[in-house]
N, C-alpha and C positions, 0 to 999 in steps of 0.2 A: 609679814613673814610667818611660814607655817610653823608649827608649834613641832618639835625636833621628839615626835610619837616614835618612828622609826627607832630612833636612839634610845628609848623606853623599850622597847618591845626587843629589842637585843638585848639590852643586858639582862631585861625579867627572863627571858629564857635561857640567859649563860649562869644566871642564879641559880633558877633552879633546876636544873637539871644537874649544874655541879654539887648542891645542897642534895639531893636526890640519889645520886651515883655514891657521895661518900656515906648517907647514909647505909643504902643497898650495900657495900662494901665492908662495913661496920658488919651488917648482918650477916653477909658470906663467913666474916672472923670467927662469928661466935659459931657458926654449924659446924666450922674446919675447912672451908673449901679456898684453900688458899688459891688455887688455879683461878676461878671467878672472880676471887676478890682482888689478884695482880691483873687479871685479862681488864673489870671495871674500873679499877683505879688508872690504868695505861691510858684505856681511852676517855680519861675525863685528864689529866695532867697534860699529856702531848699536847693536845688541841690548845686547852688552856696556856700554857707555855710558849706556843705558835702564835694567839690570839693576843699576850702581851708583848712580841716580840713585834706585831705587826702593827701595834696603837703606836710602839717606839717609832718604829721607821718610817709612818705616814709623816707623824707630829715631830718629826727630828729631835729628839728627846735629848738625843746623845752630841750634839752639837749645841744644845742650849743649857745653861746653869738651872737642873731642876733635880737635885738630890731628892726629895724628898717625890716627887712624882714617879723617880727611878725606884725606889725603895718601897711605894706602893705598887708598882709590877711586878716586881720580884716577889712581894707576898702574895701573887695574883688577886688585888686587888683594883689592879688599872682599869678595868669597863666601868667600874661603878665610880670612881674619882672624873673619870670622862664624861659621861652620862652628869654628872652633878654639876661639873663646868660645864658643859654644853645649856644645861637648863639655866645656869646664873647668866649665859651668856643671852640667854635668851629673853629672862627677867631683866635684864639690864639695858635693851634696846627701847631705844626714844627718850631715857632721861639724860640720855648725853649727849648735844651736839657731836657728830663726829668731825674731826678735822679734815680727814681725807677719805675721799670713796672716788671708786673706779667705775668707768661707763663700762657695760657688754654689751653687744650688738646681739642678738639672737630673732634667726630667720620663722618666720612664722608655718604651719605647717598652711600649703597650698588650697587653698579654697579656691573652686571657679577655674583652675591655672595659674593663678595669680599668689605669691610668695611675698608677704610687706615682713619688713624687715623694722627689730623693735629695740630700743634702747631703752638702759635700768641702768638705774644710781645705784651700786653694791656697795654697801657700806665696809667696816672693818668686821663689827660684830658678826654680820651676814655670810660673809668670807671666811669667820672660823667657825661658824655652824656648820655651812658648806662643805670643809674639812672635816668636821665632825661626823657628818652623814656620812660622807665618802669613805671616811675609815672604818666606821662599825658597817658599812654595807657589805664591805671586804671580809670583816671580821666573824661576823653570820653565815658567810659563804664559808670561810675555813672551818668555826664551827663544826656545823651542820654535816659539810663529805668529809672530814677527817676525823670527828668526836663522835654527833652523834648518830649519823650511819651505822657505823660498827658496834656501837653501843647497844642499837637496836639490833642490830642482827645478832649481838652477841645475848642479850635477852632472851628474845624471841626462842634460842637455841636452848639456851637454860630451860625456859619453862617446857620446849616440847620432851628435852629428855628427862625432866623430873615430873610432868605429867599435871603441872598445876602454875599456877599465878599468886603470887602472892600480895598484898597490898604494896608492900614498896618498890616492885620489879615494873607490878602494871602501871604506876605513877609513874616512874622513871622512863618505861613505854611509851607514854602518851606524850611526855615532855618531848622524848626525842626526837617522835615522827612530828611532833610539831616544828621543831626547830630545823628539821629536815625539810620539811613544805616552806617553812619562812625563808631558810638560807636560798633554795631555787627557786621562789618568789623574787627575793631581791637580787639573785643571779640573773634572770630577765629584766628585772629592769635595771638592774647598771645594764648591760650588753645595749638596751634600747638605747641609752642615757651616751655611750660609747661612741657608737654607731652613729647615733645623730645627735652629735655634740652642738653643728652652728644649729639646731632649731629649738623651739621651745617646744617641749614633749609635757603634754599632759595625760596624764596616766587616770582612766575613767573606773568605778567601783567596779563594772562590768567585767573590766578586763583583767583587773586583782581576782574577782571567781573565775574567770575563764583559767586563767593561768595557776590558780589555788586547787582546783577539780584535777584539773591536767595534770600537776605535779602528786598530789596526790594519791592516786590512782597507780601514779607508773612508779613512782617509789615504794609504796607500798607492795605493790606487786613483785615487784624485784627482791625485796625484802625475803617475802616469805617465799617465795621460788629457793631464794638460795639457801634458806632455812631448810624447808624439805629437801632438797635434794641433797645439802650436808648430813641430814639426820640418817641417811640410809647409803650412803656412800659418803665414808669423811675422809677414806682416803685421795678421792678426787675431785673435793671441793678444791685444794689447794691447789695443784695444776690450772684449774677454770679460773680461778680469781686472779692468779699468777698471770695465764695469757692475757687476762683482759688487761691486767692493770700496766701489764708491759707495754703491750699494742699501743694504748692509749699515750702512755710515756715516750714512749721510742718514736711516734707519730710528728709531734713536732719538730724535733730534733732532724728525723729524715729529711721532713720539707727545707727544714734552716741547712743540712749539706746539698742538697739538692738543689737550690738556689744559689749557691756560691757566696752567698754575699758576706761580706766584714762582720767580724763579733761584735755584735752592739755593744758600746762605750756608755751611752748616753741617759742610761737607767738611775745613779747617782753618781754625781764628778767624786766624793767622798769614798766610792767603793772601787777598791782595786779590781784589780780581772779574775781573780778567785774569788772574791766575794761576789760580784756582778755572776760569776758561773754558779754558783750556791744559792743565790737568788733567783736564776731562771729556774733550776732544779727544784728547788720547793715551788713554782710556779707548776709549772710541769706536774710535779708528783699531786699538785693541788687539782689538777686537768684531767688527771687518768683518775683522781677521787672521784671527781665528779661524773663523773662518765662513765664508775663503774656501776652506777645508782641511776642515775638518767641522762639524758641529753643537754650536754653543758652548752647553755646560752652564748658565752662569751667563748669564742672560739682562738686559740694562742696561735701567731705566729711571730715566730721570733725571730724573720727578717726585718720587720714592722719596726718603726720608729716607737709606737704606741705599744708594739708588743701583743695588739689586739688585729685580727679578722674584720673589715670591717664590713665585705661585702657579704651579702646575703645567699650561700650556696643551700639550694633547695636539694640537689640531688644528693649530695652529700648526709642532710639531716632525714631523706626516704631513704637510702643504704643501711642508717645507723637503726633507721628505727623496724625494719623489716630484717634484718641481719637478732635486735635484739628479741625481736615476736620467737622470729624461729629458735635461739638460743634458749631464750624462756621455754617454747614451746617440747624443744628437746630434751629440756632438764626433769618438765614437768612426766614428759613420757618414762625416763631414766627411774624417777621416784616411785611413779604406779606401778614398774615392774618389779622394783625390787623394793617393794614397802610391806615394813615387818606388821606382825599380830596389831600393833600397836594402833594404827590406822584402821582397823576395821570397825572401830565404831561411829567414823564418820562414813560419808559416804564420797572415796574416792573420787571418782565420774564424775560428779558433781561439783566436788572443789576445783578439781581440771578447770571445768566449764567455767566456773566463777570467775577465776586465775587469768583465765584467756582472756573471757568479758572485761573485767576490770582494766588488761592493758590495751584492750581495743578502744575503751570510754577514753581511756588518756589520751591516746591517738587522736579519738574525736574531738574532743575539749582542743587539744592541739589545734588542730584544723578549723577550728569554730575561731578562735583567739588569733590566728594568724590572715587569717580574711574573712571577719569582721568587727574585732576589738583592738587591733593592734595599732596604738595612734601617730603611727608613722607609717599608714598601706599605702597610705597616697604616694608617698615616693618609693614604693617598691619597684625594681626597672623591670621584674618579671613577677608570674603569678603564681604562688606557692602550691596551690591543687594541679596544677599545668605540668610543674615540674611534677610533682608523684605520679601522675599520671603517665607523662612521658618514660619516669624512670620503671613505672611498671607495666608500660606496654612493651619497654625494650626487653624487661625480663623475658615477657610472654614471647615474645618473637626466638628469643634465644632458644628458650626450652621448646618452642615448638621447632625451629630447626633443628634440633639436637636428638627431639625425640626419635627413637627407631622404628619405631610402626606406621610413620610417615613415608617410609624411603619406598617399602616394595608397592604401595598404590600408584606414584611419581614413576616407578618403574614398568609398572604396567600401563601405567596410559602412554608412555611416550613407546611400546613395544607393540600395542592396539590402538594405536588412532583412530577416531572417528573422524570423518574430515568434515563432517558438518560441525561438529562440538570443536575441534581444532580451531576451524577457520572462525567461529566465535569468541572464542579464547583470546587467540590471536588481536580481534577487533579488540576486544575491551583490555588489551592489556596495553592496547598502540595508544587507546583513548582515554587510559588510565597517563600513559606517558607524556600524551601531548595537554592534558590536563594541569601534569606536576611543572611541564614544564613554561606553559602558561601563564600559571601562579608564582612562579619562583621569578621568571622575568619581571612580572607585572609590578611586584612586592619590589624587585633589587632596583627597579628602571625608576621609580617615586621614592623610596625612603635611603637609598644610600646616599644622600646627601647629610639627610638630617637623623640620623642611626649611629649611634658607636660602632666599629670593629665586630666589638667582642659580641652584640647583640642580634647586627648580620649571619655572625657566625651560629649563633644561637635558631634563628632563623632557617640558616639554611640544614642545620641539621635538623629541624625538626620537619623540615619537608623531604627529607633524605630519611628519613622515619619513614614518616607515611606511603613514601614512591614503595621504598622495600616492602615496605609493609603487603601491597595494593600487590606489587609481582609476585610476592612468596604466594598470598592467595589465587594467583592467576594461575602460576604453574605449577 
């Protein structure tokens, strides 16, 4: 049984950063800056408050006789009382015969073709470690997009308009973009852990940096984008935050009218249908947090029995992340234009450049971690460079049909024909056709037996790409 590190490495960071934030907020008292010290205290209690509300409802607190467990939540002191039984529980395995333990079946990941299939004795102790993980893994996630996000960005903001850093601001700094990297650290791996719940997933040191860099980079990035661009227009950071976080909220909610299907019932038999609604909505408002900072792993759908996404949409995760390049990249132009005296002792252009680079390295780190350290590639049913690639040649084709300074050349040649250059044209576009069409036979005539639906379909658009693609060039 692994030693329950995880569950150490949460609470040291909900310590201290909340140790951190009230001191920081003690020190705003004594300057007078009541504004910073209610703006610091906000986002260290909410979260806090969220994070005891949510160790209750894993652990069913409120249907079992524990006064005294309820009484250290309320003082927010439930991560460290969990965290301490998680460890007794852990000390406490092998001196006890257990009475009863449960077999799991778990599929092994595919070597060769071939999938063995493995059974394990889970004891009781193991079963609420188990629980133990599961909750604080949750828990780092609320953290992190609801506490300390905003904590950071609200920092960062502080020190650019007072022109300095001070010892307790930049600790509290460090603490939060750590726990910001740790909560979308363990946002990836629940999602993996989701996803492919029958197999046994082993998670390699590799892929903890692949995914650590990754996250890294693009949160950070984001960060201080929205930092500058509020320092120089604050009347229209609010609007930009506003869209994002609505888009992201209102997102699932459309899919769930959009699909018809019956209010999920089956989330707790103990919560009525206002509560069951209050509990998607902090899911939700938890989904547009995360999303407004980076690319939330575990994706919500609330027609789902699980309430999770479980297939792997590539196009979808190239949209969000080229959709966010350009946003970033818009925000950062918005700031060089209208950036006060205060900036000129850096050198603009150059932070641009940085700014770019940094969420291009995230991109890559991404790209490196998803086909080649993610220990589940093997059953991916499609290839994740394939799809970006597809989803950005279909841009190119858009913008190039779109563009105007294509029309009057199209114009002139079919008004000046050459009949030698014509009747060549003509071949190679008959021979581009009978090519696509070929392939497309050749491809549906052998694998539509043993092909999904959904992956023919995949298929055939992607040779309905290339045919347009080959004619738009011809003519």
């Amino acid at each position: 049984m692994r030693l329950p590190s995880s569950i150490f490495v949460s609470v040291s960071l909900f310590t201290a950063e909340t140790t951190a934030a009230l001191y920081l907020s003690s020190t705003y008292r004594s300057a007078g800056d009541q504004i910073w010290q209610g703006l610091t205290l906000l986002f260290t209690l909410v979260p806090s408050v969220l994070v005891q509300l949510t160790l209750t409802f894993i652990h069913r607190d409120l249907s079992r006789d524990r006064p005294l467990v309820l009484l250290l939540h309320i003082l927010q002191l439930g991560p460290i009382v969990r965290c301490l039984e998680a460890f007794c529980i852990y000390g406490s395995v092998g001196r006890v015969e257990e009475p009863y333990v449960s077999i799991t079946r778990k599929k092994q990941i595919p070597r060769g073709g071939h999938s063995e299939e493995v059974e394990r004795q889970v004891g009781q102790a193991e079963g609420k470690l188990f629980t133990h993980r599961a909750a604080f893994a949750r828990t780092s996630v609320i953290q992190a997009f609801l506490g300390s996000a905003p904590q950071l960005t609200l920092q960062l903001y502080i020190c650019v308009l007072q022109q300095g850093v001070s010892i307790g601001r930049g600790t509290l700094m460090v603490i939060s973009l750590l726990s910001i990297v740790y909560g979308a650290l363990r946002c990836n791996i629940l999602a993996i852990k989701l996803k492919y719940d029958d197999y046994e997933v082993d998670v390699r040191p590799l892929a903890y940096l692949c995914v650590f860099l990754w996250r890294s980079f693009e949160i950070a990035t984001r960060v201080v984008v929205l930092v500058l661009f509020s320092s120089v227009l604050k009347l229209w950071v609010l609007p930009v935050i506003l869209l994002n976080f609505l888009v992201f909220f209102l997102y699932p909610w459309i899919l769930f009218w959009k699909s018809h299907s019956p209010f999920p019932e089956n989330i707790e038999k103990t919560l009525t249908r206002v509560g069951t609604t209050i509990v998607l909505c902090l899911l939700t408002f938890l989904y547009a947090g995360i999303n407004m900072f980076c690319w939330s792993a575990v994706q919500v759908k609330l027609n789902d029995p699980d309430l999770i996404n479980k297939s792997q949409n590539w196009y979808r995760m190239a949209v969000y992340y080229m959709l966010r390049f350009v946003e970033n990249a818009s925000l950062l132009l918005l700031w060089y234009v209208y950036k006060t005296d205060f900036y000129q002792v850096i050198c603009a252009p150059l932070l641009l450049l940085q700014l770019l680079v940094s969420y291009a390295l995230a991109i890559f780190f991404m790209l490196v971690f998803y086909q080649f350290c993610h220990p589940c590639r093997k059953l991916f049913t499609s290839n994740m460079t394939q799809g970006f690639l597809d989803c950005s040649s279909l841009l190119c084709i858009m913008c190039a049909s779109a563009s105007p300074h294509k029309r009057p050349l199209r114009k002139a040649i079919l008004e000046h024909p050459c009949p030698s250059v014509l009747k060549e044209m003509e071949n190679q576009a008959d021979e581009t056709t009978s090519c696509f069409h070929g392939a497309f036979t050749t491809h549906f005539s052998i694998k539509t037996s043993e092909t999904p639906p959904h992956e023919s379909v995949k298929t055939f658009l992607r040779y309905l790409n290339v045919f347009l693609k080959f004619r738009c060039f011809h003519y």
